[in-house]
NULUMDREN-783198 format. One record per residue (C-alpha): residue number from 0; residue in one letter; y, x negated, z negated. Coordinates in pm, 1 decimal. Example, Ala and Ser with C-alpha at 12.3 -4.5 7.8 and 13.67 -1.06 7.14 Angstrom:
2
  pos  code     north      east        up
    0     A    -450.0   -1230.0    -780.0
    1     S    -106.0   -1367.0    -714.0
This chain:
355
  pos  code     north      east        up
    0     X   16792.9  -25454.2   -4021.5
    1     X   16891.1  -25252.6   -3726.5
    2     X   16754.5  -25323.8   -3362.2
    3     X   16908.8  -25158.3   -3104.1
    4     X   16737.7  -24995.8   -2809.6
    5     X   16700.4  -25201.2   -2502.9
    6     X   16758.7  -24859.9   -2297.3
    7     X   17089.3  -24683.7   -2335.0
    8     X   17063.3  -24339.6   -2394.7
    9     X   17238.0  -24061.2   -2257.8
   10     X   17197.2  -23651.5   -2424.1
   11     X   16928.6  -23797.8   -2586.6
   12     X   16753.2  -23905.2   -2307.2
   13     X   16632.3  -24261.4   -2217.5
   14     X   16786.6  -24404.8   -1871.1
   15     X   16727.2  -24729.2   -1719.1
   16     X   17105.0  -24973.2   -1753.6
   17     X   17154.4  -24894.7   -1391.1
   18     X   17175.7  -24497.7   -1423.8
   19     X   17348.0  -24507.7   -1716.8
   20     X   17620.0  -24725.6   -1523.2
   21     X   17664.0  -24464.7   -1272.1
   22     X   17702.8  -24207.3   -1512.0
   23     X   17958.1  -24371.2   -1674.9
   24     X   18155.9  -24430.3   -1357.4
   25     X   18086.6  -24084.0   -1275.6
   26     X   18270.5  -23954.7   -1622.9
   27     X   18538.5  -24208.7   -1568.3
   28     X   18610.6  -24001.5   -1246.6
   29     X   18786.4  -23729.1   -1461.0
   30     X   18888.1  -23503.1   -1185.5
   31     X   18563.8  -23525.1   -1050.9
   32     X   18385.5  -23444.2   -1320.1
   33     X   18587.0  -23162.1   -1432.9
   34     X   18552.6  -23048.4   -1059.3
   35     X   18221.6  -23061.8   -1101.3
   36     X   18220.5  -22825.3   -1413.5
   37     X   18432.3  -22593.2   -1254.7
   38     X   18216.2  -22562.4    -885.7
   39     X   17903.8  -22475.1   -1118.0
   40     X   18099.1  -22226.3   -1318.7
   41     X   18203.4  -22066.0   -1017.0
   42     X   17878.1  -22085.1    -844.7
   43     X   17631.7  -21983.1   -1177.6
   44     X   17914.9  -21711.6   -1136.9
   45     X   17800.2  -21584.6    -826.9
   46     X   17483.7  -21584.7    -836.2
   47     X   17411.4  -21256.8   -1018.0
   48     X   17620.9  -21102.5    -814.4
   49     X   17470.1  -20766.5    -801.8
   50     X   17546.0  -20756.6   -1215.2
   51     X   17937.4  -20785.6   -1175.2
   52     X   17979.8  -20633.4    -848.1
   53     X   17770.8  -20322.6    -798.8
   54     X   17818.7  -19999.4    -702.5
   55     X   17451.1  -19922.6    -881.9
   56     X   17503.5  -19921.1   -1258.4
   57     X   17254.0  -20209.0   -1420.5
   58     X   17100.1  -19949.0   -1644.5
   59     X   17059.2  -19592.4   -1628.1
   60     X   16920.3  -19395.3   -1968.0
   61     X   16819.0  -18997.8   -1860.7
   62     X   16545.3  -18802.5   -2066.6
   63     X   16483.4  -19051.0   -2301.5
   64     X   16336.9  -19296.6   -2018.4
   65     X   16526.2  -19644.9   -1888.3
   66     X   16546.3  -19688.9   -1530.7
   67     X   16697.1  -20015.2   -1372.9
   68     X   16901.0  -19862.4   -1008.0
   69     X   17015.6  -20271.8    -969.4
   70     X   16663.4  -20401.4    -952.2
   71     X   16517.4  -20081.4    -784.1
   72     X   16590.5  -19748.5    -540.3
   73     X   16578.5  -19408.2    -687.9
   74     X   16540.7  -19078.4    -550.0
   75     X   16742.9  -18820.7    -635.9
   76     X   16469.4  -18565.2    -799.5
   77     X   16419.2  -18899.4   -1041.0
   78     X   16716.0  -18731.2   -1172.8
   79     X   16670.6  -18373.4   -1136.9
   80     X   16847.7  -18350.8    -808.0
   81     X   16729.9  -18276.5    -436.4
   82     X   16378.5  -18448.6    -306.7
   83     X   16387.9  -18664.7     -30.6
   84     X   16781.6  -18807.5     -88.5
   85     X   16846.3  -19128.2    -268.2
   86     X   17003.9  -19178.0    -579.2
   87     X   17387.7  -19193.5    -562.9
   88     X   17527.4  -19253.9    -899.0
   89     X   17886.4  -19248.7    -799.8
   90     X   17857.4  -18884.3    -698.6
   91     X   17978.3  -18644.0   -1003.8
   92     X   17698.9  -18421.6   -1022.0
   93     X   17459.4  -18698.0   -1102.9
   94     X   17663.8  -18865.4   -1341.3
   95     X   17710.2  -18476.5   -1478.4
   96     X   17320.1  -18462.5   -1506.0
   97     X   17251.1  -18791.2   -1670.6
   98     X   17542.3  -18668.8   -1920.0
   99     X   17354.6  -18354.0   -1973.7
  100     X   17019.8  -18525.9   -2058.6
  101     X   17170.4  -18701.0   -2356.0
  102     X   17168.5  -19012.7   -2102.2
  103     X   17441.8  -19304.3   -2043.2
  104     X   17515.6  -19571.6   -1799.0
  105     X   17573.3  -19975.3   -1794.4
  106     X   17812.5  -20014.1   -1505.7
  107     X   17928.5  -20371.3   -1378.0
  108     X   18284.3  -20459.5   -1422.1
  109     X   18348.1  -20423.2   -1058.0
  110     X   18191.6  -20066.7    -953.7
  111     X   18179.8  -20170.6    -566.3
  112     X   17948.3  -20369.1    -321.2
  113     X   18032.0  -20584.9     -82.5
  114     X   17943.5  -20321.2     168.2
  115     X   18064.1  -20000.7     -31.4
  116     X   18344.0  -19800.0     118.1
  117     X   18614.4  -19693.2    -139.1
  118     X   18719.7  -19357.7    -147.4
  119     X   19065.9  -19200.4    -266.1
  120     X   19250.3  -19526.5    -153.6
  121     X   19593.7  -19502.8    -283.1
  122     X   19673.9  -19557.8     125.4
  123     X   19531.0  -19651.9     466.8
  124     X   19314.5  -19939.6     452.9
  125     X   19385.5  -20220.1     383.9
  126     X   19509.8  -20135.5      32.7
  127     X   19723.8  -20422.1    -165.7
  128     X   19573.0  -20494.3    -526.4
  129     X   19591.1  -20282.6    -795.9
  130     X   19431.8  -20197.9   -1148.8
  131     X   19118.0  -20081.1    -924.1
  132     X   19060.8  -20278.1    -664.9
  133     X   19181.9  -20631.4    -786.7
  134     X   19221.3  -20839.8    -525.3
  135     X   19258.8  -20476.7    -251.6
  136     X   19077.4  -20356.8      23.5
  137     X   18995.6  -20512.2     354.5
  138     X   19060.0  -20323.5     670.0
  139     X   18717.8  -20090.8     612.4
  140     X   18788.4  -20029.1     297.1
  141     X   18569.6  -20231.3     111.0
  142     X   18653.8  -20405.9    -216.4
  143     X   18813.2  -20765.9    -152.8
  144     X   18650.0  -20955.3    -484.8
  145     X   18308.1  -20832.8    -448.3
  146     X   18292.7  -20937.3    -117.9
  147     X   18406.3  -21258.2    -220.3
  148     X   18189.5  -21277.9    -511.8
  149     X   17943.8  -21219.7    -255.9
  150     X   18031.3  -21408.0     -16.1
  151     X   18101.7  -21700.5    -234.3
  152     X   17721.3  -21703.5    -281.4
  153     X   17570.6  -21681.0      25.1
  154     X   17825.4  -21988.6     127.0
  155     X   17716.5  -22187.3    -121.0
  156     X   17363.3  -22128.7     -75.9
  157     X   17407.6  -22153.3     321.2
  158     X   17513.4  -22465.3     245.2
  159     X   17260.1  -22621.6      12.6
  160     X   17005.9  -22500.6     226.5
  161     X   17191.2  -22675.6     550.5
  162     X   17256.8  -22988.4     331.3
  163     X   16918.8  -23033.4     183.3
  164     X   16665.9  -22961.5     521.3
  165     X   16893.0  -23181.3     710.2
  166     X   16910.8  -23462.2     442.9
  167     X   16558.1  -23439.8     449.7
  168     X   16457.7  -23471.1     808.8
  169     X   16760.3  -23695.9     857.6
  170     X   16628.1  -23956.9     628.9
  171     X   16244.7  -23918.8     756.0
  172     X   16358.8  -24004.8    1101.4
  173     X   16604.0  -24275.5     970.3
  174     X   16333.2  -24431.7     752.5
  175     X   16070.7  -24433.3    1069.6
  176     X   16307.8  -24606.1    1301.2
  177     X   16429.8  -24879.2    1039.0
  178     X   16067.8  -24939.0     932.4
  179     X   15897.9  -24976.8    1244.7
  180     X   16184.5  -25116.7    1518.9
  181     X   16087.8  -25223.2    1830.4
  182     X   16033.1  -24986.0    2126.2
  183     X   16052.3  -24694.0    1860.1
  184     X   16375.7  -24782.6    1762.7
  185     X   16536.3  -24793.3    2079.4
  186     X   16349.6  -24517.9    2202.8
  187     X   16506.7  -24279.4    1937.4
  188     X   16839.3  -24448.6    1977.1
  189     X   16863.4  -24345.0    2284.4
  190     X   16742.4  -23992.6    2227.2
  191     X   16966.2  -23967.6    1935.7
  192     X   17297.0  -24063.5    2156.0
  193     X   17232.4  -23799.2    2433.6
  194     X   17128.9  -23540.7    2164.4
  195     X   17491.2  -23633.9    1936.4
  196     X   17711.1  -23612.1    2296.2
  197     X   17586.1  -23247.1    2331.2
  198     X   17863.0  -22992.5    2246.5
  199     X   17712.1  -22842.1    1944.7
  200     X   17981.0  -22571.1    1948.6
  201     X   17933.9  -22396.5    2302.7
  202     X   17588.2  -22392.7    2207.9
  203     X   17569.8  -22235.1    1915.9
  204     X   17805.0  -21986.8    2052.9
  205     X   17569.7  -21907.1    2343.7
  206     X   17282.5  -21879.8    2151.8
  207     X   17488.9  -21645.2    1915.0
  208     X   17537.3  -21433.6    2148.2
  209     X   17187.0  -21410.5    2295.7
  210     X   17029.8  -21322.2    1986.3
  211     X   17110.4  -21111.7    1697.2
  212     X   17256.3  -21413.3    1411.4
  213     X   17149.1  -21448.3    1070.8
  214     X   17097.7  -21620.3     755.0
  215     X   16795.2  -21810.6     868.9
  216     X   16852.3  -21813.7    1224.7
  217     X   17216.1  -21949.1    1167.9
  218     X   17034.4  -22213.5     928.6
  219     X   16806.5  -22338.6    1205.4
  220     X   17085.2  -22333.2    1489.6
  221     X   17274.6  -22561.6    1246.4
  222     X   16987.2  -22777.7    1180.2
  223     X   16933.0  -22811.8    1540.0
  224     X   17212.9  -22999.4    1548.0
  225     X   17318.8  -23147.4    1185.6
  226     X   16968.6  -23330.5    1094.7
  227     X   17176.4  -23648.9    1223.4
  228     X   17410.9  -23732.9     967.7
  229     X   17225.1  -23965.9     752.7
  230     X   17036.7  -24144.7    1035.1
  231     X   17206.8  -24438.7    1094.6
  232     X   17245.6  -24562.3     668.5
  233     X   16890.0  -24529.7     673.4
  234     X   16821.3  -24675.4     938.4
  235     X   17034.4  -24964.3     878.0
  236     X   16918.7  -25027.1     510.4
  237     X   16556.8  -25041.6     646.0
  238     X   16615.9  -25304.4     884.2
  239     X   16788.0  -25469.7     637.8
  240     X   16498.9  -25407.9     385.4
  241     X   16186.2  -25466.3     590.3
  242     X   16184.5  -25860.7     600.9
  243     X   16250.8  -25888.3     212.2
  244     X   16021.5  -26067.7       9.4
  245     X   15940.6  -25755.6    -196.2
  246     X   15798.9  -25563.0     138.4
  247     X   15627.8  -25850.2     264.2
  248     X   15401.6  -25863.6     -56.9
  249     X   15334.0  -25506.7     -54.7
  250     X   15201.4  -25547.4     301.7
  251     X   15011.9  -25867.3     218.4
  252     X   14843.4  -25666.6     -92.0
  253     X   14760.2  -25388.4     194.0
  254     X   15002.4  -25103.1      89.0
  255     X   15014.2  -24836.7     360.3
  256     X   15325.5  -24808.6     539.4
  257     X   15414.5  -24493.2     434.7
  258     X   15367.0  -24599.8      85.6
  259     X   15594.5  -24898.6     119.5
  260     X   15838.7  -24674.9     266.6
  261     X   15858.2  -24424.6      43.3
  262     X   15775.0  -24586.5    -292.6
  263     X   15916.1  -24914.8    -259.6
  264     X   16220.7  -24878.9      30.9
  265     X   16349.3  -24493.3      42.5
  266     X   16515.6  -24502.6    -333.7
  267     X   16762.8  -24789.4    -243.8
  268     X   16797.9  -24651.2      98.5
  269     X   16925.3  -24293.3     -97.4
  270     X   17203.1  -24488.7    -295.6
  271     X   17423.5  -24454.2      39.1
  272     X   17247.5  -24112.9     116.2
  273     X   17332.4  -23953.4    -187.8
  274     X   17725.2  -24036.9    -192.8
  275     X   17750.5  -23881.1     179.0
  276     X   17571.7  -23570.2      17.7
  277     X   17877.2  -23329.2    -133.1
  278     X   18074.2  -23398.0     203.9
  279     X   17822.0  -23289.6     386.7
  280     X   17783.7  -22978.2     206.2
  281     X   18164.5  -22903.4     237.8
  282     X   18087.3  -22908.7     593.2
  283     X   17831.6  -22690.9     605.6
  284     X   17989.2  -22454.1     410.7
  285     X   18293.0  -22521.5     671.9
  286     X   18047.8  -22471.5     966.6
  287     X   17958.8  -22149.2     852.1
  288     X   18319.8  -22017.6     808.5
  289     X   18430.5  -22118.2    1139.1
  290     X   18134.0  -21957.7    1317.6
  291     X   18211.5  -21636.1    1122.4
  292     X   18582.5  -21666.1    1149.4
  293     X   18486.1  -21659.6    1543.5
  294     X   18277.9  -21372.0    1534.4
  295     X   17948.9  -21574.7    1605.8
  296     X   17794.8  -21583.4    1220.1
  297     X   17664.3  -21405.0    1000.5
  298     X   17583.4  -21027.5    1079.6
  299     X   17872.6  -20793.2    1095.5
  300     X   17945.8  -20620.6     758.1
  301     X   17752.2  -20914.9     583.2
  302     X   18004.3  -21097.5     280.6
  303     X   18146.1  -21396.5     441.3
  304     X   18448.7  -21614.5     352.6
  305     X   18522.8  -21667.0     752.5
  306     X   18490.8  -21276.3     837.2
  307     X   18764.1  -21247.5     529.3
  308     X   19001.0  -21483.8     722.1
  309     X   18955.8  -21278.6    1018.7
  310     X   19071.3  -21001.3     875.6
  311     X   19392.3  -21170.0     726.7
  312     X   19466.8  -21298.5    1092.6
  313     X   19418.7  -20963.7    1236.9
  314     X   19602.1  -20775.3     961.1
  315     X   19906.8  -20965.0     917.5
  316     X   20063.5  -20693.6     714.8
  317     X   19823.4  -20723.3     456.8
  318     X   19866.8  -21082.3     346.8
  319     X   19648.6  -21063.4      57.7
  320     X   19326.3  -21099.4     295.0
  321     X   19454.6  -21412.3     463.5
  322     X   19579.0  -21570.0     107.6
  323     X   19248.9  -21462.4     -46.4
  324     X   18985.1  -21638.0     205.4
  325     X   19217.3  -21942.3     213.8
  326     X   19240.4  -21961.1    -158.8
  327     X   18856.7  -21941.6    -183.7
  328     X   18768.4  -22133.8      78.9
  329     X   19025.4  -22423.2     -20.2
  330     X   18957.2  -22457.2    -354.1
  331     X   18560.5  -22444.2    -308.5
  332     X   18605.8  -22727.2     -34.7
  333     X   18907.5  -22962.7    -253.2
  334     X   18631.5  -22931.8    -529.6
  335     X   18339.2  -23054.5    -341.1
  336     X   18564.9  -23368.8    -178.0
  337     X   18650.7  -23460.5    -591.0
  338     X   18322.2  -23473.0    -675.4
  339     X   18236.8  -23652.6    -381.8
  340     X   18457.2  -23881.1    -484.7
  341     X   18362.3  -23930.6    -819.1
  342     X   17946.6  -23959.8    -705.2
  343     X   18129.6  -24247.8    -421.3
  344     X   18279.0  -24454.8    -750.6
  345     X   17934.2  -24389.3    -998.9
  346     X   17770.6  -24522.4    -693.4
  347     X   18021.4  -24833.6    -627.7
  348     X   17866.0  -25156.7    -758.4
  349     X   18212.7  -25319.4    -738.1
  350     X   18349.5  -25099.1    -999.6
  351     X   18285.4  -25164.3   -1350.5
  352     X   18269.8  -24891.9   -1606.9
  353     X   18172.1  -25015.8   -1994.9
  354     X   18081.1  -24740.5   -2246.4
């Protein structure tokens, strides 16, 4: 005789009846599932970068010795050239040498940076695709797909990074004012609605142009203002939650607040959190473009999505910029709103999915 498990499993894995509904609902979502698959294709993509678009081979072999130029800078006597000059293994005479000495090179597919300059363009820069240079050149000359590649990347990360800190110290501050009330509650109310009616734009814009941007410092300008978001679910589903029979009997066993909070209140309070979370990162990643699409972002030269745009609206005659960064930037975005809708349904108590 056969007894089944009271726990449905999922890969192999046992998951309580409630996760295994919302995975369910979450496959039922097909788009947003495939979407899913796709974004982390795309994104596991991306992220060795410097292995598909390089213009440092991945491995260089030269007097029976392996040396790594993706990992690691080389001098030039390394290779039997002229002391005090770094390796440059596009140049002819080192790629001569390493011939010489028995040797070979691993290249990436794409032999370019996001920051290298192509030489012996075809034409004046900007350059329309070809055999070489895939998707062109931008107007400095610099291979289109590996800065997207790149720049792919650091929007993605940007992003998670934005998402995450501000999910984080959104839901702290939520969680305090729910749980307590009172004069703390009102208090940051009224903090939070003069700190939302501040024009987050101008700001960041004058503080861009103060100080020299980048990756972390446009991280913490953003967080400055973006912590917000996921205040007011919190906040709600702890007021809601405090005068339930369940809290009162942690307090009346003399549970520490925090530990009633966190233990016992914050995982039902992330149900609502956690649907909220892929838009949010499709605006983070759309805060970032439009800050570097004005000229207040990243650093110039740096791989970004918005600086790509830029160059499509300034270069009109070269179309395949503008197409490129709104190709990119569209599909990354319509794939994060899919699976934000399909985590919305797995999360939806009011839809049924059977297995």
């Amino acid at each position: 005789m056969t007894i089944a498990s009271p726990r449905p499993r999922i890969l192999g894995l046992g998951v309580s009846p409630v996760t295994h509904r919302r995975w369910l609902g979450f496959l039922a979502n097909r788009r947003g599932f495939w979407s899913l698959m796709l974004f982390l294709a795309l994104f596991a993509l991306s992220l060795p970068a410097e292995f598909i678009a390089n213009d440092k081979p991945i491995a260089v072999a030269y007097r029976d010795e392996i040396y790594w130029p993706v990992f690691r800078e080389y001098g030039d006597e390394t290779f039997g050239g002229i002391p005090g000059l770094r390796a440059d293994f596009t140049q002819p005479d080192m790629q001569q040498r390493v011939a010489e000495s028995g040797g070979w090179m691993i290249w990436p597919p794409i032999p370019y940076a996001y920051n290298t300059v192509v030489l012996n363009l075809p034409g004046p820069a900007p350059t329309p695709p070809d055999a070489i240079n895939w998707l062109g050149t931008d107007d400095q000359a610099r291979d289109v797909m590996a800065r997207v590649i790149y720049g792919f990347r650091i929007s993605v990360l940007f992003g998670l990074a934005l998402t995450i800190v501000s999910t984080v110290v959104g839901v702290l501050a939520g969680a305090v004012q729910g749980y307590f009330g009172g004069w703390v509650d009102l208090l940051a109310q009224r903090f939070l609605e003069i700190w939302e009616s501040l024009p987050a734009l101008y700001i960041l814009i004058i503080v861009a142009a103060v100080i020299v941007p980048g990756f972390w410092t446009l991280l913490i300008l953003l967080l400055i203002f973006s912590w917000t978001w996921p205040i007011s679910v919190v906040r709600a589903e702890f007021l809601r939650a405090r005068n339930l029979e369940y809290v009162r009997a942690a307090k009346a066993l003399g549970l520490g607040d925090w530990r009633i909070m966190i233990r016992h209140m914050l995982p039902n309070a992330m149900v609502a959190t956690l649907t909220f979370l892929p838009f949010t990162l499709s605006g983070s990643v759309t805060a970032l473009t439009s800050l570097d699409f004005l000229g207040f972002g990243l650093p110039p030269g740096s791989p970004s999505l918005g600086e790509l745009l830029k160059q499509g609206k300034d270069n009109l005659q070269a179309p395949w910029l503008g197409l490129t960064g709104f190709f990119v930037i569209g599909l990354m975005l319509t794939l994060l709103i899919f699976i934000g809708e399909a985590v919305r349904d797995a999360f939806d108590p009011r839809k049924g999915h059977h297995s």
